[in-house]
PLY file of the C-alpha trace (Angstrom):
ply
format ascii 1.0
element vertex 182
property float x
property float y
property float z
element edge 181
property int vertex1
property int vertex2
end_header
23.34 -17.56 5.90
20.75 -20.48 6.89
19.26 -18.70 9.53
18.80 -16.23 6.86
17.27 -18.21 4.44
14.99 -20.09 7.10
13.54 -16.16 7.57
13.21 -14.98 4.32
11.39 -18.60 3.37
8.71 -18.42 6.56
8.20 -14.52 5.81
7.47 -15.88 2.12
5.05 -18.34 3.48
3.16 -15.14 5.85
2.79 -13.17 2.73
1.68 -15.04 0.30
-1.13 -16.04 2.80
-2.15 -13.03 3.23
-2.14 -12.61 -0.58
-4.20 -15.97 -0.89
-6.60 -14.71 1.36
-6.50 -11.12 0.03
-7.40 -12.48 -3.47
-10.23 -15.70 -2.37
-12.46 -12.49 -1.29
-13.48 -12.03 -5.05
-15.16 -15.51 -4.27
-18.82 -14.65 -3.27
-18.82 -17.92 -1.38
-15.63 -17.47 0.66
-15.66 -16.85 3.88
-12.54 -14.93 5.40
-11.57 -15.93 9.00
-10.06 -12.57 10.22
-8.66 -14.34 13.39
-6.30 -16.68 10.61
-5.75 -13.17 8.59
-4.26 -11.39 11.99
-2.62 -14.08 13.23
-0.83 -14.70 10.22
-0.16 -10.87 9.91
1.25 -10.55 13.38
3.21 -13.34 12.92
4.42 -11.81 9.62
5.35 -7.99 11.50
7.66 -9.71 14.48
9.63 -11.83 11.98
9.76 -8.88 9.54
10.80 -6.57 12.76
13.14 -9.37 13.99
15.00 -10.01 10.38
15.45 -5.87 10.24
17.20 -5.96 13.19
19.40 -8.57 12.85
19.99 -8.21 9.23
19.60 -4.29 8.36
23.47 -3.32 8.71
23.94 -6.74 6.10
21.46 -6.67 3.52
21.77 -3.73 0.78
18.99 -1.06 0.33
16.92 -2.61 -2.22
16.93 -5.87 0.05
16.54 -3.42 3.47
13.13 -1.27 1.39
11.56 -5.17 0.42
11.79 -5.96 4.18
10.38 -2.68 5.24
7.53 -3.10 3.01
6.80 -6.39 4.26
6.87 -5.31 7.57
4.62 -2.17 6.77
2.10 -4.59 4.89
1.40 -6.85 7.99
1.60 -3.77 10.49
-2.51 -3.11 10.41
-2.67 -6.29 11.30
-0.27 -6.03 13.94
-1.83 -3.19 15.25
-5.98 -4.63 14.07
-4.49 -7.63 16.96
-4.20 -5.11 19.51
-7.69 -3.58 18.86
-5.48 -0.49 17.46
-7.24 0.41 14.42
-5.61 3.85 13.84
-3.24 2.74 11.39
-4.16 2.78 7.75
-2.94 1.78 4.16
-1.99 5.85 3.29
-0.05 6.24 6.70
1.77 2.77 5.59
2.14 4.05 2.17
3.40 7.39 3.40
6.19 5.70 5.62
7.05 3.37 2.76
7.53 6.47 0.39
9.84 8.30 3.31
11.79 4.71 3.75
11.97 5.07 -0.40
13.16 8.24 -0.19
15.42 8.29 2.65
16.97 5.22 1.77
17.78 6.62 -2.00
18.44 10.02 -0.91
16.58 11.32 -3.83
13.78 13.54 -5.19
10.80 11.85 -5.93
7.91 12.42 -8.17
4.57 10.29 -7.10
1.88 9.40 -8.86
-1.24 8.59 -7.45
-5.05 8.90 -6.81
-5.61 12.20 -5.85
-7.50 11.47 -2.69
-4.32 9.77 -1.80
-1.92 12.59 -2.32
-4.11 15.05 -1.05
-2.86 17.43 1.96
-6.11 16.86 3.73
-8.61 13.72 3.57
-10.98 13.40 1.19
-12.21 9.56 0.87
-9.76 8.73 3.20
-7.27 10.28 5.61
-4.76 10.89 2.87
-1.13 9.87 2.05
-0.34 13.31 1.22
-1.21 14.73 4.61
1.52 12.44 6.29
4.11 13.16 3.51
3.58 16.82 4.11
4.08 16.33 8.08
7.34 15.24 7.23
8.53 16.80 4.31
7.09 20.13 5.24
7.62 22.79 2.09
9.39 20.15 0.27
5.64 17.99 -0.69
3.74 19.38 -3.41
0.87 17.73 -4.11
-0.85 18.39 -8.15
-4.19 16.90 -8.81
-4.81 15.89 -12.40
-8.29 14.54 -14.55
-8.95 12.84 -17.52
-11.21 14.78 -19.33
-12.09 12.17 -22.32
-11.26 8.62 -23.55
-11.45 5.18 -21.85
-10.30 3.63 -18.31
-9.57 0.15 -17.52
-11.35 -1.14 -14.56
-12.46 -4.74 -13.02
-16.29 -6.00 -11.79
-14.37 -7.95 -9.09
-14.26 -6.81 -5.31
-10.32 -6.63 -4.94
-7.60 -5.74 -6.98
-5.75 -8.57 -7.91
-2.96 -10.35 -10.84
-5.76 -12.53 -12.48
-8.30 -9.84 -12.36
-10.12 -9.37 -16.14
-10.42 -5.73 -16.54
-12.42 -4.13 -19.30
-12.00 -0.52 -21.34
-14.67 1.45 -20.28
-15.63 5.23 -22.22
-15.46 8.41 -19.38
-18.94 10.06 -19.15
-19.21 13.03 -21.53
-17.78 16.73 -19.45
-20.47 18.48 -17.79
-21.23 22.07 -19.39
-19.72 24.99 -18.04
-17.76 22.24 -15.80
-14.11 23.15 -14.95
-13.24 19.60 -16.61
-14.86 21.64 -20.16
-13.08 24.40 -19.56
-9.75 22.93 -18.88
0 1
1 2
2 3
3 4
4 5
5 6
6 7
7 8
8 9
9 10
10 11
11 12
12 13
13 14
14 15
15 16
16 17
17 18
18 19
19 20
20 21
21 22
22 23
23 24
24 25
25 26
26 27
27 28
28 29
29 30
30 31
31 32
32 33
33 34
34 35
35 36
36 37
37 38
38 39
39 40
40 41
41 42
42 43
43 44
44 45
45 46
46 47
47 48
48 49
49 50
50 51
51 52
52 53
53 54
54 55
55 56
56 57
57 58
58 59
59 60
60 61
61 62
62 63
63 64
64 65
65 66
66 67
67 68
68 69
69 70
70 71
71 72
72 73
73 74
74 75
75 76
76 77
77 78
78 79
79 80
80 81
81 82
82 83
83 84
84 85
85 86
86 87
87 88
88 89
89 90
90 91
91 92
92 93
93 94
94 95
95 96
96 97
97 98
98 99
99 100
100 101
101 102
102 103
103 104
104 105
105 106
106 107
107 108
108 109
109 110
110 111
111 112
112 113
113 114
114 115
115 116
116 117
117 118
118 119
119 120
120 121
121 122
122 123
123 124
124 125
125 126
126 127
127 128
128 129
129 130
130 131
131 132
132 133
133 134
134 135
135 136
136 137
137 138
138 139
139 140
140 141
141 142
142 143
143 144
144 145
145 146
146 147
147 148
148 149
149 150
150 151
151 152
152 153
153 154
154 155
155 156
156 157
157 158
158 159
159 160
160 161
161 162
162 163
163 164
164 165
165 166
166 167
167 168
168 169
169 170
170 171
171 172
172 173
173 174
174 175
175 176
176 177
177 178
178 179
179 180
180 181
């Protein structure tokens, strides 16, 4: 459908602004203009909300999840344009995994950070604490370490594809540490 197409190519055109200006911010002499970066987002979130309801009952799920997480990805934005700042990357996370699951009717096993999974915040206000609103007894959430070896990690500001990351060596265990015991 060319109204379709016309859609899918402008929504292209949102996000891979906001990945443009997501990655120049590793460039010490860049200078974001946050009024461009909402704009663009809110733009982004009504087409994104307009395609879904127009197209939802059409597309199939893998095609229905990629809109959703478009949608979810400009959404701060959305709201940051409203002065709402209550919405955060784990709540959008959290509805993305429910969308995930819900859409796939499946279990689910997720791996992540542990401040992320876990039922109350730690760094931040926590993935896992949403998840377990919904899901109830159904969310367990399992923190795991590395106790020894190497991690791969970049000097640059944001995570992004042309990133150089280098291995690294973790910090000998502490004595009498759980991480020793374990």
């Amino acid at each position: 459908e060319k109204a379709y197409s016309e859609m899918a190519d402008a929504l292209d055109k949102k996000a891979k602004f906001q990945d443009e200006m997501w990655e120049k911010q590793n460039d010490p002499s860049f200078r974001l203009d946050m009024k461009a970066v909402i704009d663009n987002g809110t733009e982004g979130y009504l087409l994104a909300k307009k395609m879904d309801s127009i197209y939802k009952a059409k597309i199939d799920i893998s095609s229905r999840l990629a809109l959703d997480n478009l949608r979810l990805g400009f959404e701060i934005l959305y709201e940051a344009g409203k002065k709402n700042y209550d919405v955060s990357r784990d709540y959008i996370m959290a509805e993305m995994i429910a969308k995930i699951q819900t859409g796939y009717n499946k279990k689910m096993i997720l791996f992540a950070h542990n401040a992320h999974i876990a039922l109350k915040p730690i760094l931040v206000d926590g993935m896992g604490g949403y998840i377990k609103k919904k899901y109830g007894k159904e969310y367990y959430a399992m923190a795991t370490f590395t106790g020894f070896g190497t991690y791969s990690a970049t000097t640059a500001p944001r995570a992004v594809k042309k990133n150089e990351y280098k291995a690294y060596s973790l910090p000998e265990q502490m004595k009498n540490s759980w991480e020793e015991k374990l």
